[in-house]
Structures are given as structure tokens and as C-alpha cells.
VEXFIKE-258716 format. One record per residue: residue number from 0; x, y, z negated of N, C-alpha, C, CB in turn. Coordinates in steps of 0.02 Angstrom, whole numbers. Atoms other than C-alpha are relative to their C-alpha. Glycine has a CB too. Layout:
% VEXFIKE-258716
  num     n_X     n_Y     n_Z    ca_X    ca_Y    ca_Z     c_X     c_Y     c_Z    cb_X    cb_Y    cb_Z
  NUM       X       Y       Z       X       Y       Z       X       Y       Z       X       Y       Z
...
***
This chain:
% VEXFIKE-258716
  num     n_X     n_Y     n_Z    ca_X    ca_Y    ca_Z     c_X     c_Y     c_Z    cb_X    cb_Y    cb_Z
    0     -37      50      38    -290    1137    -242      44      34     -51      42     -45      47
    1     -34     -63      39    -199    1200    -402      35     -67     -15     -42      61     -67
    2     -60      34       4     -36    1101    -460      15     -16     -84      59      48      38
    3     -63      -5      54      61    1047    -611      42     -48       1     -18       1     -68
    4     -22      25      -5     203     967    -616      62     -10     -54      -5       9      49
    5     -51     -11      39     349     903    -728      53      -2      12       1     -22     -38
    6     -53      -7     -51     515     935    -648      55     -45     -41      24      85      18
    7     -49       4      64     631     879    -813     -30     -96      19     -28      62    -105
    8       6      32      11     534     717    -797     -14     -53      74     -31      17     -49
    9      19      34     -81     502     688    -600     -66     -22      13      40     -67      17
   10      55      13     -22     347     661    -620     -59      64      16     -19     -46     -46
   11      39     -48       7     184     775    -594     -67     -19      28      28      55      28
   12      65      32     -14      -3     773    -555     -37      84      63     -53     -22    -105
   13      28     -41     -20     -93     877    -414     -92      -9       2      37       9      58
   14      81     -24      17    -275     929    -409     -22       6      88      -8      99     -57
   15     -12     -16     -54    -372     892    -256     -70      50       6      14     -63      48
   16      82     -43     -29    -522    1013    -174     -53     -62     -41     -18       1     124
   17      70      26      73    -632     872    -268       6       7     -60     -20     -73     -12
   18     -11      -6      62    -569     894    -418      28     -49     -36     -46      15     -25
   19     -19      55      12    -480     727    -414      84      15     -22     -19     -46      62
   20     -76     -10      16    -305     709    -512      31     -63      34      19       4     -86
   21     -32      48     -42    -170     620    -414      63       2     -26      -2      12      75
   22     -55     -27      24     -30     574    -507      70     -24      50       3     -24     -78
   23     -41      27     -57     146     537    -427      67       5     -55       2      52      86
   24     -55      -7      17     334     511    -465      42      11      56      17     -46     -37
   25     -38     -38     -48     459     610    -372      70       4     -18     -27      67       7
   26     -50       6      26     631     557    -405      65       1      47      -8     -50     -35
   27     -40     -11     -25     797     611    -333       3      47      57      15     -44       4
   28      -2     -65     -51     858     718    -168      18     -65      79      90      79     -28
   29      -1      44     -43     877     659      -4     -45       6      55      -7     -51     -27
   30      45      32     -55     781     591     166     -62     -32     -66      54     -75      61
   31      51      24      31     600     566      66     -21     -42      23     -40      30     -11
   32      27      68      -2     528     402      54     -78      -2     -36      55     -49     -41
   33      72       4      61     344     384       4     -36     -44      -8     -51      40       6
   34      45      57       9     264     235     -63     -68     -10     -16      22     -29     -37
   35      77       3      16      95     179     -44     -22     -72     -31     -44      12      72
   36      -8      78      40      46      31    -164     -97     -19      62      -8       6    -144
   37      53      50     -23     -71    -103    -142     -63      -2     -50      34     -75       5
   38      45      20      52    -268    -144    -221      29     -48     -37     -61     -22      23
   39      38     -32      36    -300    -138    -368      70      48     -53     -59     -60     -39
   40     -50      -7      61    -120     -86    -440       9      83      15      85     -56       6
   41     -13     -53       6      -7      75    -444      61      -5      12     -18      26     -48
   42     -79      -9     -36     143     166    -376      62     -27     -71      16     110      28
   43     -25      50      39     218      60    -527      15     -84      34     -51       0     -57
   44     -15      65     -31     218     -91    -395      65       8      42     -61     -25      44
   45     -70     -17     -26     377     -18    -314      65      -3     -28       0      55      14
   46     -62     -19      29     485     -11    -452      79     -14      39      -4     -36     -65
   47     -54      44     -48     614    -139    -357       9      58      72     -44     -96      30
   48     -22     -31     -63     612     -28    -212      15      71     -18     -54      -5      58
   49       0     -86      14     601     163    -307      81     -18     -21     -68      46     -77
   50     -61      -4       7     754     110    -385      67      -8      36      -1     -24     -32
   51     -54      11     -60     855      49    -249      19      30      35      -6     -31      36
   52       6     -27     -48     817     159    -126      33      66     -43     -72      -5      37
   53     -34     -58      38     856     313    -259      65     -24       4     -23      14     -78
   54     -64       1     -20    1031     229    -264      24       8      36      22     -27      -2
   55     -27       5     -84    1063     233     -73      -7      72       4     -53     -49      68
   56       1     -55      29    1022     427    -123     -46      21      50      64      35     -13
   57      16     -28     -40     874     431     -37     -65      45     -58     -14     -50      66
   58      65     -40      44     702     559    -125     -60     -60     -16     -42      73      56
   59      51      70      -8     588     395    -170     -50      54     -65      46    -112     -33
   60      77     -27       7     396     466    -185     -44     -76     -27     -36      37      92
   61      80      37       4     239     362    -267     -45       3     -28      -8     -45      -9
   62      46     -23      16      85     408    -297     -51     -58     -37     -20      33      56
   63      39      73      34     -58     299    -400     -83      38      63     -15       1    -141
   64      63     -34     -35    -204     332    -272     -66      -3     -44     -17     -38      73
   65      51     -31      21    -371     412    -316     -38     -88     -43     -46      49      77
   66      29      64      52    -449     274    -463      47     -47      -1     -69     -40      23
   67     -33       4      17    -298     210    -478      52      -1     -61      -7      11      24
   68     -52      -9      41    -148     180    -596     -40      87     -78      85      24      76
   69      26     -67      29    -142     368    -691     -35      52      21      39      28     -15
   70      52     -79     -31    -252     469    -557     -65     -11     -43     -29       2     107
   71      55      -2       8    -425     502    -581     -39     -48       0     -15      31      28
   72      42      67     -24    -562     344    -598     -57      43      20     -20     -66     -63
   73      48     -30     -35    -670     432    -472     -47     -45      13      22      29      55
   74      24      64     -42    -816     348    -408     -43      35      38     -35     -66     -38
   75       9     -36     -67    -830     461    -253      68     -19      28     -16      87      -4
   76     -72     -15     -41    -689     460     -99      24     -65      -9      57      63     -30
   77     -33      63      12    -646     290    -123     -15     -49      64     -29     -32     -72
   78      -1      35     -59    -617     262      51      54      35      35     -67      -3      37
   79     -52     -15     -42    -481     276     201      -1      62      -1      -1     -26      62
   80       0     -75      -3    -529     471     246      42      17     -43     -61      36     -12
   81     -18     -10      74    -495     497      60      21       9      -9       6     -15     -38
   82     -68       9      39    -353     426      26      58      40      34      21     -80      -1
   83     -73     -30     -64    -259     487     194      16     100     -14     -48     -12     124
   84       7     -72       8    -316     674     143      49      -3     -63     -83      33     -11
   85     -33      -5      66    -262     640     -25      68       0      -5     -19     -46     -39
   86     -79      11     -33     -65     599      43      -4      53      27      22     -60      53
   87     -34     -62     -19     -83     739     146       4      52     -43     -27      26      52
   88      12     -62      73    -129     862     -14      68     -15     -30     -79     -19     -72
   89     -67      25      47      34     759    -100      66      30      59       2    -112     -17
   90     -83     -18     -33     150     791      63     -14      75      17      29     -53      86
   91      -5     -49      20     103     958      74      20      72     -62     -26     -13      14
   92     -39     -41      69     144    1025    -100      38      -6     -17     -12       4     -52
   93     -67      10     -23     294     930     -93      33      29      65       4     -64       4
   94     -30       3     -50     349     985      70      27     -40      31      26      25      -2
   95     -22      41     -35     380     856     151      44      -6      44     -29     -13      14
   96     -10      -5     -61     472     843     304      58     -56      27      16      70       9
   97     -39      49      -7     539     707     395       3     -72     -44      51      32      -4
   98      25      47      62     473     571     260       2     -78      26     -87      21     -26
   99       3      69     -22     480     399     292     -63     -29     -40      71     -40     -16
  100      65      41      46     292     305     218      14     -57      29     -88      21       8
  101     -26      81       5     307     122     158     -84       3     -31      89     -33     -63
  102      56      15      10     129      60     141      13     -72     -32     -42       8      60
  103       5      67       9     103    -115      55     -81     -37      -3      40     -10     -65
  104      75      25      19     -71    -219      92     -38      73       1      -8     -45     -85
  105      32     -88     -28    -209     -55      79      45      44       3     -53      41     -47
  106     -48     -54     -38     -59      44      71      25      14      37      32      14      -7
  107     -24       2     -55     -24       1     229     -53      32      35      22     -61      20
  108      49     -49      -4    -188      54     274      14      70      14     -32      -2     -54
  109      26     -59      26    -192     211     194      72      49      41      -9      -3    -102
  110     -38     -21     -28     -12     236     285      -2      14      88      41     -35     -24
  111      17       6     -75     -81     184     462     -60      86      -4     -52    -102      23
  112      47     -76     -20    -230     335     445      47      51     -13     -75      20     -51
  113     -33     -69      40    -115     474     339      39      -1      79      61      -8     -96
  114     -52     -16     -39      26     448     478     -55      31      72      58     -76      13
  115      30     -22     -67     -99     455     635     -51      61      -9     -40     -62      35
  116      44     -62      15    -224     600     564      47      50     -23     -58     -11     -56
  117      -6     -39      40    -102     688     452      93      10      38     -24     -30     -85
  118     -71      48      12      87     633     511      20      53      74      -5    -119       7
  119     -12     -22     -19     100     773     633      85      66      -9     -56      -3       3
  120     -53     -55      60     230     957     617      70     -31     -20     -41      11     -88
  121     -50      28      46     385     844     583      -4     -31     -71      37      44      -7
  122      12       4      74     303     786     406      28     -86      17     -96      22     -39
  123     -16      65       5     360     593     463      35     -15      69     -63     -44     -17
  124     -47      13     -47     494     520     529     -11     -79      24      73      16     -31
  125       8      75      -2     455     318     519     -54     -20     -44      64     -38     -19
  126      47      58      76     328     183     437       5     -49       9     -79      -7     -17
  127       6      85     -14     326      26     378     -43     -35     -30      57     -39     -14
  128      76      39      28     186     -80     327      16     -66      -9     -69       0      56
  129      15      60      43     190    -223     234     -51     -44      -3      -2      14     -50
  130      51      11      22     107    -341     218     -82      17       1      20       6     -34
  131      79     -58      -1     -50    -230     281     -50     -33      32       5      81      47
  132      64      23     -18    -217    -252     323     -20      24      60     -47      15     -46
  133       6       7     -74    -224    -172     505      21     -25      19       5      28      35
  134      58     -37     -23    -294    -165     616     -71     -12     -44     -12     -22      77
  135      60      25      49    -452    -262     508      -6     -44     -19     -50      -1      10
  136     -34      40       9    -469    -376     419     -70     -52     -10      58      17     -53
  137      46      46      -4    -658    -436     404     -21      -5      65     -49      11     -40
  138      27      49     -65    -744    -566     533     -52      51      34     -46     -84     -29
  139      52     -17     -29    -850    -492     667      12      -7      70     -19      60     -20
  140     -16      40     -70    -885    -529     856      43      43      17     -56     -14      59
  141     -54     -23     -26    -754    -402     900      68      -6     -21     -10      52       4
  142     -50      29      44    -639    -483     768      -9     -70     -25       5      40     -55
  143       5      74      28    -669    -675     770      57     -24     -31     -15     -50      52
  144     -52      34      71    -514    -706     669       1      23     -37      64     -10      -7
  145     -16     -55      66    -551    -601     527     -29     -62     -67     -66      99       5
  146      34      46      57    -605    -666     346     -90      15      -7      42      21     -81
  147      99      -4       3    -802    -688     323      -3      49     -36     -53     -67     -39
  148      17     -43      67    -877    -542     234     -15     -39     -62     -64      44      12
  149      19      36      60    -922    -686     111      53       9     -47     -12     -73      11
  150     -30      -9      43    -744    -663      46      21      54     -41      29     -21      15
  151      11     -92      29    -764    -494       9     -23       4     -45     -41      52      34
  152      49       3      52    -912    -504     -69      14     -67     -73     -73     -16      49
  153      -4      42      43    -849    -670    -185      55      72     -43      29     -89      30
  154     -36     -50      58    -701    -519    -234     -48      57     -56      53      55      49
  155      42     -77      24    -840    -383    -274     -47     -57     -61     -70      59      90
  156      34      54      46    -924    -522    -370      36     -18     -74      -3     -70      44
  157     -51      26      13    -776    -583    -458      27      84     -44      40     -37      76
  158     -24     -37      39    -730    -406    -505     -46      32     -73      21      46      47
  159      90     -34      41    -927    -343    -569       6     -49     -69    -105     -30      62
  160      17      30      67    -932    -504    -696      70      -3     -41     -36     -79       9
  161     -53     -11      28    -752    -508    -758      52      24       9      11     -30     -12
  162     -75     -48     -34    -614    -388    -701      66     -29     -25       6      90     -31
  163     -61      39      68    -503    -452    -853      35     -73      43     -62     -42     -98
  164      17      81     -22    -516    -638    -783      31      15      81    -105     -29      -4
  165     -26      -5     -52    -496    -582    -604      63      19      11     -30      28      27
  166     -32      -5     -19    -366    -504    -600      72     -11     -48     -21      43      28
  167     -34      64      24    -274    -628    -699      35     -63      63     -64     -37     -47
  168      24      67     -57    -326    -754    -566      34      20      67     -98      -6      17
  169     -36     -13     -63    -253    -666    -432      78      17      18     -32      49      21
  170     -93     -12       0     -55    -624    -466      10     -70     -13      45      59     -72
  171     -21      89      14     -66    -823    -545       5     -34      51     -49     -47     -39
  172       9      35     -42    -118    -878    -390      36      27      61     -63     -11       4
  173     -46      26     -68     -98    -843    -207      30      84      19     -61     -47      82
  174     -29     -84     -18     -40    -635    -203      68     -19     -15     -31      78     -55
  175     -67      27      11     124    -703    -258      28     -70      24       6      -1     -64
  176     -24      45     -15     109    -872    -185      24     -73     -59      44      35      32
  177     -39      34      63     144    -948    -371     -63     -60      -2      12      61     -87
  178      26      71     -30       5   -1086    -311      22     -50      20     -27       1      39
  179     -43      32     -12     120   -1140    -228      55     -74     -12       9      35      -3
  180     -37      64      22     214   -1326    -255      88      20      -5     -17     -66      65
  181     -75     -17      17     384   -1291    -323     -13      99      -6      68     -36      84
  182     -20     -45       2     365   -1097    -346      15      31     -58     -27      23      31
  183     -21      -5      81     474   -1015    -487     -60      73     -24     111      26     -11
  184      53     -53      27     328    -915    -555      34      55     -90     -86     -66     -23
  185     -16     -99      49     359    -744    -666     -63      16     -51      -5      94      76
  186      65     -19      41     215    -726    -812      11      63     -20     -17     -44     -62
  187      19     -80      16     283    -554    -828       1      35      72      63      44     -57
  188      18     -32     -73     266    -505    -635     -85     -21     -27      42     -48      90
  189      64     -25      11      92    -560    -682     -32      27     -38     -26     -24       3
  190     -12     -33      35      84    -480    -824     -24      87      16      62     -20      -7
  191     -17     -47      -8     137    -321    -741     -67      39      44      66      -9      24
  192      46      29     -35      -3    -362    -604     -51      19     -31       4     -64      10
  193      55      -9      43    -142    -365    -737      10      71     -39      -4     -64     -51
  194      -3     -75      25     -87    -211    -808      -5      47      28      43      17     -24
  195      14     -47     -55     -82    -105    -667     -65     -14      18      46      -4      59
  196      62      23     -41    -249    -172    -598     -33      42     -67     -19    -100      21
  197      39     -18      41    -331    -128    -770      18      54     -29     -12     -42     -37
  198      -7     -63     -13    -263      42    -778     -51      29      33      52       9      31
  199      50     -76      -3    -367     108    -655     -82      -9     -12       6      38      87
  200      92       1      23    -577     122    -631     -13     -50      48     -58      81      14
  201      45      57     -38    -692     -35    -598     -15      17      67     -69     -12     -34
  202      39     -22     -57    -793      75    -489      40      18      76     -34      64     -27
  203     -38     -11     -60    -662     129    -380      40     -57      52      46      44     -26
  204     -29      76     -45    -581     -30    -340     -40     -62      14      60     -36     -37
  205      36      11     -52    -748    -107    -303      -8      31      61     -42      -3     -17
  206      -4     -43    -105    -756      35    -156      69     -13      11     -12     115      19
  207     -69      -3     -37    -583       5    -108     -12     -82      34      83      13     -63
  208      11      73     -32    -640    -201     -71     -37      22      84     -66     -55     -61
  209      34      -1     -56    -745    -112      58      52      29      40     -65      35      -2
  210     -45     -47     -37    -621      30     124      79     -52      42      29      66     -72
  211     -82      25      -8    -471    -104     131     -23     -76      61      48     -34    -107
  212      28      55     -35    -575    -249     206     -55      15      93     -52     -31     -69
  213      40      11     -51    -700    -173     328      32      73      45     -91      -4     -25
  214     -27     -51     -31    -599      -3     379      20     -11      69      50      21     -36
  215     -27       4     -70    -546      -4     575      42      16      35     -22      12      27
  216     -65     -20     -16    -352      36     594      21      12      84      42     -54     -32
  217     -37       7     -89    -332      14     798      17      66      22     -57     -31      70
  218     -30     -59     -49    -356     176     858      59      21     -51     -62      74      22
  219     -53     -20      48    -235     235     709      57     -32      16     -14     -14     -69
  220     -76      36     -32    -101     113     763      18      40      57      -6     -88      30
  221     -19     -24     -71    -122     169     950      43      72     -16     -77      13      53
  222       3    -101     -11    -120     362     905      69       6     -41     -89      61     -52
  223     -55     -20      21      54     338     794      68      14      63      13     -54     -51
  224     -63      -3     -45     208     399     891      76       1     -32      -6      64      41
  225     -38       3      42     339     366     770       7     -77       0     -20      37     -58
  226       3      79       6     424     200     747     -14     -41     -72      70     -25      24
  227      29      24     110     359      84     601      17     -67      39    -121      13     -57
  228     -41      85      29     421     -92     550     -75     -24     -20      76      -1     -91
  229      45      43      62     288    -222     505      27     -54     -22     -69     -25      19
  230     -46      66      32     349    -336     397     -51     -49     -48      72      34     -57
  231      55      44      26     232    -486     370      35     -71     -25     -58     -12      63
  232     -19      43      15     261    -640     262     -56     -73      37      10      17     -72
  233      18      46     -45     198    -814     367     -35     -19     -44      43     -43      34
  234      47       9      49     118    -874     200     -12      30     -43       2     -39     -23
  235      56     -31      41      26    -742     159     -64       3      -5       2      45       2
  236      73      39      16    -139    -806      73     -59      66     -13      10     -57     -86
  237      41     -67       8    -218    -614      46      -2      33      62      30      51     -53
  238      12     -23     -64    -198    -541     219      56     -41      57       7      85      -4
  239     -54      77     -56    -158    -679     345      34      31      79     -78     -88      38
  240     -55     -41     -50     -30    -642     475     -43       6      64      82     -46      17
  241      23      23     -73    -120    -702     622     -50      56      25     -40     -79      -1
  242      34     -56     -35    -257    -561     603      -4      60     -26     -59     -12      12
  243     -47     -76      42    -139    -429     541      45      12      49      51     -14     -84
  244     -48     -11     -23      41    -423     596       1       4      82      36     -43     -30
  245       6      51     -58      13    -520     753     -44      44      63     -47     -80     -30
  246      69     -54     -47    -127    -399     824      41      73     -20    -115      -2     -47
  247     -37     -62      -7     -22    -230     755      28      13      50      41       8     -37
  248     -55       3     -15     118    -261     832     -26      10      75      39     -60     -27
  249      14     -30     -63      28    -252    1011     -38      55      16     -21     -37      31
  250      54     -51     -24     -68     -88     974      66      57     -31    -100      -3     -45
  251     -46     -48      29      98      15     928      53       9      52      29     -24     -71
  252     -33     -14     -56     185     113    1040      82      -7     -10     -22      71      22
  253     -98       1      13     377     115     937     -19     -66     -60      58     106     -50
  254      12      50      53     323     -57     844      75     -61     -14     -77     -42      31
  255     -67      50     -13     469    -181     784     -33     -81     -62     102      57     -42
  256      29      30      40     394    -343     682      35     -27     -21     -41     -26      11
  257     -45      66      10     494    -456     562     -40     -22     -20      60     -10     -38
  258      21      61      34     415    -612     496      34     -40     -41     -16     -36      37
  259     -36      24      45     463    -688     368     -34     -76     -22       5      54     -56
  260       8      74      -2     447    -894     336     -18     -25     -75      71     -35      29
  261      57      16      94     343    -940     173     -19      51     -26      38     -32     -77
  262       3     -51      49     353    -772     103     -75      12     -16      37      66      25
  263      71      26      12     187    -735      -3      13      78      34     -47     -32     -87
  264      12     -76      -4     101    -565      15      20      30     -43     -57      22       2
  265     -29     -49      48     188    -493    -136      68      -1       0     -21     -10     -66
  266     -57       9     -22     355    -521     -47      52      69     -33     -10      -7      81
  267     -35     -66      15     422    -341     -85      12      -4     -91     -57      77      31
  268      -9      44      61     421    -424    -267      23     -48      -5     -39     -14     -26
  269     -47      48       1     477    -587    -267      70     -12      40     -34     -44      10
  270     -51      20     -23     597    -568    -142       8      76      29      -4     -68      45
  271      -4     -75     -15     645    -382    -146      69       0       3     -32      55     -53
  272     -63       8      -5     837    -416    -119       3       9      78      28     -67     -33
  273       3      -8     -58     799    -461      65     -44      54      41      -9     -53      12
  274      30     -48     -30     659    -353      91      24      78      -1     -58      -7     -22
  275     -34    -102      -2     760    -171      35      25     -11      54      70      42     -63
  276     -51       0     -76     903    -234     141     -13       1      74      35     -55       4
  277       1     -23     -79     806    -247     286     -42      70      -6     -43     -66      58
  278      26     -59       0     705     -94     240      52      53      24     -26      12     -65
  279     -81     -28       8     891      -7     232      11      23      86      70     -78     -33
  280       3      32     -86     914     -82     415     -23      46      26     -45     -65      25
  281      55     -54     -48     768      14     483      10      84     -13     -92     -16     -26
  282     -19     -69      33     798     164     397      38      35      25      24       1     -56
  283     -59     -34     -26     970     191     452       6       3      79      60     -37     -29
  284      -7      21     -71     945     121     638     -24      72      52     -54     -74      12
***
């Protein structure tokens, strides 16, 4: 792996054994914090939390994963393994130690494998997952509450004939909840939404529909020994609580769950006042 980085600017990009660039922002000193975003956007979906958390003076980390934001639009590795190696390549050249990972939706994911494969050595102290998609999240007889692969395949559909259009269609609607009857909707949160999404590569965030939807988190929950927060919103219309949060929360050995009452799945956005503060909470406890 060979490096560069810009120190003056906090940001920098590492190089992995594939030859994939991973970029990241690395801002302040402190207990490190490392954020993992959600499909199809970039560690640009944190802002609300990089900044906050830098005030409380803690090291706030986020990376744009592989086809992503400013990394590489690979269209290899565009799956769990991948991504979790790819965090460990980032907390290794940083040094990590003692880190706290905040996953949101696949970044919760990608936080459930990194912590249980990689999350050994002192490199993590806590996680919290958002909004996430473990344990799984498509239908099958060992998961009769999951979503049909049909809705998978309507996304992979949906992305192949118009990407532009889709992912329009999806911050308007139910990732924010702005479907919703009475909700004060933000045209520059979606905005922000569509811009990040069309940053990174088609190809890659069709394989990520598969990696984020059909991936198999359990043993990864079991095998964490560190305590993590899940923090699930009750109306969330992108990964529904019931065969998310609800099923975590009994495969985790230091697990603590809040729920939250309407909140959509892009909660750590619309309502990032309550969600730092209890992030804060956990942090300090």
C-alpha cells in the first residue's frame, strides 16, 4: 500500500494492494471517531456529525468507500470483504487506536464486518450503527421478514435505466421520510443526496445493492466484543426496524438499542440535534 496525504488540508488518499484509491478526511486530535456513510453517497453525509463531534474535541475520520464519493469507481471489490479490508488499510496508516466506528445503513454493515474481522489489538473501542442493515436484509426461509429480492432487483433496475432520476426519487421520497404528510422537506438535503450519489461509479453501486442487501451480518454481530449502540428510527421506509434493529440487538453481546418514534432512515440528517446528543451519551458513558 503506498500513501499520500495532505496534512495542511486534513484530508488525504491511500492506495490499496488493488490499486484502489480511498479517499478520507481526517480532522482534529482526540479519541478518533470514524464514519462509515451510507449507499450510494459519501463521507460528505456526516457533515452534521464531523462537525460536532470535532467541537467536543474529538479526531472525526470519513472515508468515501471504494466507488464512491472521491475514491476509485472500481468495478471489482464491491462487496463486504472489500470494504472491511479497505477500513482496515485506512485504520492502519492512520494508527488508529481505540476508535470509535459510526456506520449509517451499509455503513453499518461495513462497520459490523471491519469491527468483528479487523477490530482486534485495541484498534476499537465502541460502535454504533444506524440505521443498518444487519443482520440481513433480503427475504429467505431463514429470514421470512426480510424484503423480497424483487426489491432489490426493482433498485438495480431503477439504477441501469436512469441513475439521474433515481436517485432523485429516493432522498424526495422515503430515505428522508419527506413522503410523508406534514413533513418539512429540504430540496437542498436532496440536492446534497443527488450529488453525492452521482459522484461515485454506476457499476459499483449496482454491486453494493447486492453486498448491502444479501450480505449475512449474524455471525459478525455475535463475534463483536465491544459495546455498540443501534440506533433505529420506527419509520424507517429503507431498512425496516423489525428485520434490522429488533434482530441485532439479540445477537450482541455489549448491545444497547434506542428507537426512535417516526424518525425516517436519514435521521442522523434531519434530526441530527438529538441524534449527536445521544451519540455524545454513549461515547462518554
Amino acid at each position: 500500500m503506498s500513501v499520500s496525504n495532505n496534512q495542511a488540508s486534513g484530508d488525504g488518499v491511500i492506495i490499496t494492494g488493488d490499486g484502489t484509491r480511498i479517499f478520507y478526511k481526517d480532522w482534529g486530535t482526540g479519541q478518533p471517531i470514524v464514519f462509515h456513510h451510507g449507499w450510494p453517497l459519501s463521507g460528505d453525509d456526516w457533515d452534521a456529525q464531523m462537525l460536532f463531534f470535532l467541537a467536543q474535541g474529538y479526531r472525526v475520520i470519513a472515508h468515501d468507500r471504494r466507488g464512491h464519493g472521491r475514491s476509485s469507481q472500481t468495478d471489482s471489490g464491491n462487496e463486504m470483504d472489500t470494504y472491511a479490508a479497505d477500513v482496515a488499510a485506512l485504520a492502519a496508516h492512520l494508527d488508529l487506536k481505540g476508535a470509535i466506528h459510526v456506520g449509517h445503513s451499509t455503513g453499518g454493515g461495513e462497520v459490523a464486518r471491519y469491527v468483528a474481522r479487523h477490530g482486534g489489538n485495541g484498534r476499537v473501542a465502541k460502535a454504533v450503527l444506524i440505521g443498518a442493515v444487519p443482520p440481513i436484509m433480503v427475504k429467505s426461509e431463514a429470514n421470512p421478514g426480510g424484503l423480497p429480492i424483487e426489491v432489490f432487483d426493482g433498485f438495480r433496475a431503477a439504477l441501469a435505466a436512469n441513475r439521474a432520476q433515481f436517485y432523485h426519487d429516493v432522498p424526495a421520497g422515503p430515505f428522508y421520510g419527506f413522503n410523508r404528510p406534514g413533513a418539512q422537506v429540504s430540496q437542498g438535503v436532496i440536492d446534497n443526496w443527488w450529488r453525492q450519489g452521482m459522484m461515485g461509479g454506476a457499476k459499483a453501486h449496482y454491486d453494493c445493492i447486492k453486498a448491502f442487501s444479501e450480505t449475512d451480518f449474524t455471525e459478525d454481530l455475535k463475534a463483536i466484543d465491544v459495546p455498540v449502540l443501534l440506533m433505529h428510527g420506527d419509520d424507517d421506509q429503507i431498512v425496516p426496524i423489525a428485520d434490522a434493529a429488533l434482530i441485532g440487538i439479540t445477537l450482541l453481546k455489549k448491545g444497547e438499542l434506542k428507537v426512535y418514534k417516526a424518525f425516517p432512515h436519514g435521521m442522523a440528517t434531519t434530526h441530527a440535534d438529538i441524534i449527536n446528543n445521544d451519540l455524545l451519551a454513549f461515547f462518554k458513558a
